[in-house]
N, C-alpha and C positions, 0 to 999 in steps of 0.2 A: 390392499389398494392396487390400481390396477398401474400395471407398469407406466403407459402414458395418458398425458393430460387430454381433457378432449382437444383443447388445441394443439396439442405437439400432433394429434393423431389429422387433424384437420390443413395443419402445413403439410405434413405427410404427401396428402390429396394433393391440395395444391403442387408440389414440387415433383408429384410424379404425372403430372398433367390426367389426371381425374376428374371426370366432372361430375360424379356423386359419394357420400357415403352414409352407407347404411348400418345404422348400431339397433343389435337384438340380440336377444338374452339366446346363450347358448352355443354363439355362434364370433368370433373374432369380427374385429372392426372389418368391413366388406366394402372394399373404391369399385366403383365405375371406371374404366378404362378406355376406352375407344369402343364402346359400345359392351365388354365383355366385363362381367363380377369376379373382382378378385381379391380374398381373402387378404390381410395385412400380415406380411411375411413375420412368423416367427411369434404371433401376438395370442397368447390364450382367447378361450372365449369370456366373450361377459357375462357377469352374474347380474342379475335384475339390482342390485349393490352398487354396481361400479357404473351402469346404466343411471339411478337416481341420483350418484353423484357428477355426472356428467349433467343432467339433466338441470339440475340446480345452479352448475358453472358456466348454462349459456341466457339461461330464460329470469327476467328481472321476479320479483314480489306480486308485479301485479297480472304479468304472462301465467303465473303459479295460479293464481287465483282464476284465471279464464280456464286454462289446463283440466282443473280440478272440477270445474262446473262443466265442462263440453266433452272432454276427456279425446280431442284433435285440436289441433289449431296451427296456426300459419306465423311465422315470423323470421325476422332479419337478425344475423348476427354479423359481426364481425370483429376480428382478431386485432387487438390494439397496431395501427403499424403495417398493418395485414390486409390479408385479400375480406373479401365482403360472401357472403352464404345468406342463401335461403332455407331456411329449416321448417320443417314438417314432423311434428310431434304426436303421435300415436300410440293407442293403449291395445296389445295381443295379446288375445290370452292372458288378462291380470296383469300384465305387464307394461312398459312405458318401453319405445322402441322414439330413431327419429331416424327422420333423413335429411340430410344435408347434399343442396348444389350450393359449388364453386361460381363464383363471379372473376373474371379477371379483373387484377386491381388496375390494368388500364382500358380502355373502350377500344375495341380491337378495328384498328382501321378496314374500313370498308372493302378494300384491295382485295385486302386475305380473304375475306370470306366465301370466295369461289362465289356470289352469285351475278345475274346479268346485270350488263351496266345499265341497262332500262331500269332497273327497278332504284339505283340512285337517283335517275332523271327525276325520281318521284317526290323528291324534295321542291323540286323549284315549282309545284300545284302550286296554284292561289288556294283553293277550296278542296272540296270532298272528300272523302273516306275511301281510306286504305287500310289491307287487312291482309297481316301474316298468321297464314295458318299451320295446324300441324300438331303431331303430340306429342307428350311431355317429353321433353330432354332434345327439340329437333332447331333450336336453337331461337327459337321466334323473339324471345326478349332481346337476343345479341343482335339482330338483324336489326331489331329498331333501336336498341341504345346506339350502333353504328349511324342510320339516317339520323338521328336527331343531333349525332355527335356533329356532322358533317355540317346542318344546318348552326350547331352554334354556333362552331369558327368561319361557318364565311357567310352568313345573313343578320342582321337585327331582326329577332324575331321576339315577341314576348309566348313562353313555352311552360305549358304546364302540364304535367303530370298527374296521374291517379293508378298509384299501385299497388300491390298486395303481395308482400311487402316490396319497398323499393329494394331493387338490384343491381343495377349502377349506377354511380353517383354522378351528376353530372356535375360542373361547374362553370358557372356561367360565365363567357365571354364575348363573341360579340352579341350575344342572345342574351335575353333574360328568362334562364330556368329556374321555375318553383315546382316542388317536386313536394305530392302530399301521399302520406302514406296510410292508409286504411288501419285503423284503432291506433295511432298516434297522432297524426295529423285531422283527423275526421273519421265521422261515426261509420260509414260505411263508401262505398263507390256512389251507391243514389244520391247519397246526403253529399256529396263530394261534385259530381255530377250536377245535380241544379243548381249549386251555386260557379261552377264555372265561369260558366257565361257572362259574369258580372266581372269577372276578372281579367278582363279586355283580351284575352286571348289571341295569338295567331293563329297558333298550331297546340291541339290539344294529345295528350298521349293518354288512352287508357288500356290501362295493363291489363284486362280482360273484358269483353262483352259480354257476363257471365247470367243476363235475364232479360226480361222483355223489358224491363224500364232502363237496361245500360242501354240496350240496341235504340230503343229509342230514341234515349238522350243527343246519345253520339250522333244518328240520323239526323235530329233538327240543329246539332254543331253545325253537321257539314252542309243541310241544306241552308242554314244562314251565316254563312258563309266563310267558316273554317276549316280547316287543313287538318282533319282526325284519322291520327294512329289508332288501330288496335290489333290485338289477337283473338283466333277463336280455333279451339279444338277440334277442327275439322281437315280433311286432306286432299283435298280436289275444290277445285273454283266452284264447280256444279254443288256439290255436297256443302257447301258453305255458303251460296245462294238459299240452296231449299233448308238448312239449319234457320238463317234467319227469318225468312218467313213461316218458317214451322213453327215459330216460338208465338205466337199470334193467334188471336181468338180468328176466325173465319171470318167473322166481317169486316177485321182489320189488315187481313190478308190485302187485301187489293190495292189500300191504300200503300200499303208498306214496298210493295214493290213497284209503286211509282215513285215511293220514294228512294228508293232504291237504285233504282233504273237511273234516277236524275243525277243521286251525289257517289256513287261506286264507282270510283276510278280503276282500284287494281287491287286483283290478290295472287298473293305470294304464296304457294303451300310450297313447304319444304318436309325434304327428311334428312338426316345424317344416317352415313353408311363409308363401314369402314373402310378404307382407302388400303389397298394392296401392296402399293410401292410404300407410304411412308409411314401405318400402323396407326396413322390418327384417322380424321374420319372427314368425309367429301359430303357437299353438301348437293342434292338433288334438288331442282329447284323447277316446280310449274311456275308461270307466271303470266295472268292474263291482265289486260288493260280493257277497260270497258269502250272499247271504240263504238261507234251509232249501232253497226251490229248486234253486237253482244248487247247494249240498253236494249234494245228489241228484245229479244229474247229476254231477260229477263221482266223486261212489261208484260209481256205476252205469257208469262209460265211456262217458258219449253227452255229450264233450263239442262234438260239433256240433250241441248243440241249445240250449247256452249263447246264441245269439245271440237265439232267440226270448225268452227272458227278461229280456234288457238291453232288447231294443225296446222291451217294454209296461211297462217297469219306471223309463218317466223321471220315473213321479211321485215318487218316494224318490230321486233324483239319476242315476240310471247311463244310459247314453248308447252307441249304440256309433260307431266310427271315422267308419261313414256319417252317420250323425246329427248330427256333431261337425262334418265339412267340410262339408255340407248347411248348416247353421247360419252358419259362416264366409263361406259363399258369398252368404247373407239380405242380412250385415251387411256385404256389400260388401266386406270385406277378403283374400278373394281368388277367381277366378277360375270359371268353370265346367269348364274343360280343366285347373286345377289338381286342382279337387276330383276330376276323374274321373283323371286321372293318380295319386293318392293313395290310392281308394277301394278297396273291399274286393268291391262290387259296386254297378256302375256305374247300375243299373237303379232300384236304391232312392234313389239319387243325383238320378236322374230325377226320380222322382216326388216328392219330396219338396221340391226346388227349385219347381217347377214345380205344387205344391199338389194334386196328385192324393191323395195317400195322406194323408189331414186326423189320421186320428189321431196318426200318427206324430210328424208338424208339430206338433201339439199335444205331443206328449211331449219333442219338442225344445225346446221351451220350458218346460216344466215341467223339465225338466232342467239349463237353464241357470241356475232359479233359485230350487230347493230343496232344503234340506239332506236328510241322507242319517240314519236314526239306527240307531247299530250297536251 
């Protein structure tokens, strides 16, 4: 038997601020650290033994029976008392492996999270679609369990969710959150998704835009006239434009990005990158808001000319990836081989570290410290 329980190994995580771990055979329990994989001090490796019975101690009877037929699957646990985990369960080589992220057991105020105070503004929309993006582990669920935290306690809102699996719990106060979670709550995000709408909705949340009928959906939320969160695994405003219309037969292209053009208020792409002075990790933050500009372009299909409009546009808040690690790099908190390992083009990286390009410089700070009005 293996010296600890999966949960003693899972507070572990927790209590050394982890935000993943990974169980496979051969190898000792393996935390996520501020970006870096680190072995659990002192722990043998697992045998495919000690793995099945872990395995059995997080997933119910009927998660066994989906397991055993798909042989991946997605699901929530959480430690009696305890913090909350998303878990990913997978078969290597003949074997049963999982991964687990950490959820903080409280919603981590907005404050902390290093990102611009524009993109709070983004609660008080009446309407349209907003969209954190970024890849796994870059924190897009905490950024919006923060905004919708914010909106509970100080709007009456009716607020619903759609996620896979839920990751933080909300509880309602001056808002009313219902929170549905895909193979407990309802059959899938589609089947989840069409009946929204009937559930009087203000502000809709879904935990991913992961096909052409979520993108959809979410689209006619926001063109009739709600307030829709979501994420999508992409890294750049531009690359997250042309992702959604990619997903699109060509004759539906055209319409899609008028509809597009009409309810896309702002996207967020973010990365995490380890922080120098305190060992944890800083969040990089593009951020563009769809002012009449930027709808043009994307009516028009020249979404790679978006970038020239975030540059000169950091007097209203927006910023882009370069400008955001540029900035990081100022204040010391991380690296110049970080930033250029990170960046989107290395060159404006340059110049703007290194004070050549003064307006820019200038717009970077005017971006760090004014609001946005939408």
């Amino acid at each position: 038997m293996y010296p600890l329980t999966i949960d003693e190994i899972l507070m572990k995580l927790y209590e050394m601020n982890g935000s993943d771990l990974h169980i496979m055979a051969g190898l000792p329990p393996t935390f996520r650290i501020s970006g870096d994989l680190v072995p659990l001090a002192s722990m043998p490796a697992l045998t495919p033994e000690d793995i099945e019975i872990f395995f059995k101690d997080v997933l119910s009877e009927g998660d066994l029976n989906i397991f055993n037929q798909r042989k991946d699957m997605d699901f929530a646990y959480q430690i009696p008392n305890g913090p909350r985990y998303r878990g990913n369960a997978l078969t290597n080589a003949g074997t049963i492996g999982m991964v687990f992220r950490v959820f903080p057991m409280k919603i981590p105020a907005f404050e902390v999270l290093g990102l611009p105070q524009a993109v709070k503004n983004l609660i008080n929309l009446p309407r349209g679609l907003v969209l954190v993006t970024g890849t796994t582990g870059s924190g897009k669920s905490t950024t919006l369990a923060s905004m919708i935290n914010v909106i509970n306690e100080t709007m009456a809102k009716n607020i619903v969710t759609v996620e896979d699996p839920i990751e933080y719990v909300h509880t309602s106060k001056q808002s009313f959150v219902r929170q549905r979670e895909i193979g407990v709550d309802t059959i899938s995000y589609n089947s989840a998704l069409r009946s929204v709408l009937r559930q009087d909705p203000d502000i809709i949340l879904i935990g991913e835009m992961r096909d052409r009928e979520s993108i959809s959906i979410a689209l006619s939320a926001a063109e009739t006239g709600h307030l829709v969160f979501s994420t999508l695994h992409t890294q750049s405003a531009p690359q997250t434009i042309s992702r959604i219309i990619d997903a699109f037969e060509p004759a539906q292209k055209e319409q899609v990005r008028q509809q597009l053009a009409s309810t896309l208020k702002a996207v967020i792409s973010q990365q995490l990158i380890k922080n120098l002075k305190t060992g944890g990790r800083s969040a990089a933050v593009e951020f563009m808001s769809t002012v009449p500009a930027i709808s043009n372009l994307v009516r028009e299909g020249k979404e790679h000319q978006l970038y020239s409009i975030i540059q000169t546009s950091g007097n209203i808040g927006m910023q882009t990836m370069d400008m955001a690690l540029a900035k990081l790099v100022m204040q010391g908190k991380i690296s110049n081989d970080q930033a250029f390992e990170h960046c989107i083009d290395k060159s404006a990286v340059v110049s703007l570290i290194s004070g050549e390009n003064t307006e820019m410089r200038r717009q970077i700070n005017n971006s760090a410290s004014t609001n946005i009005s939408l």
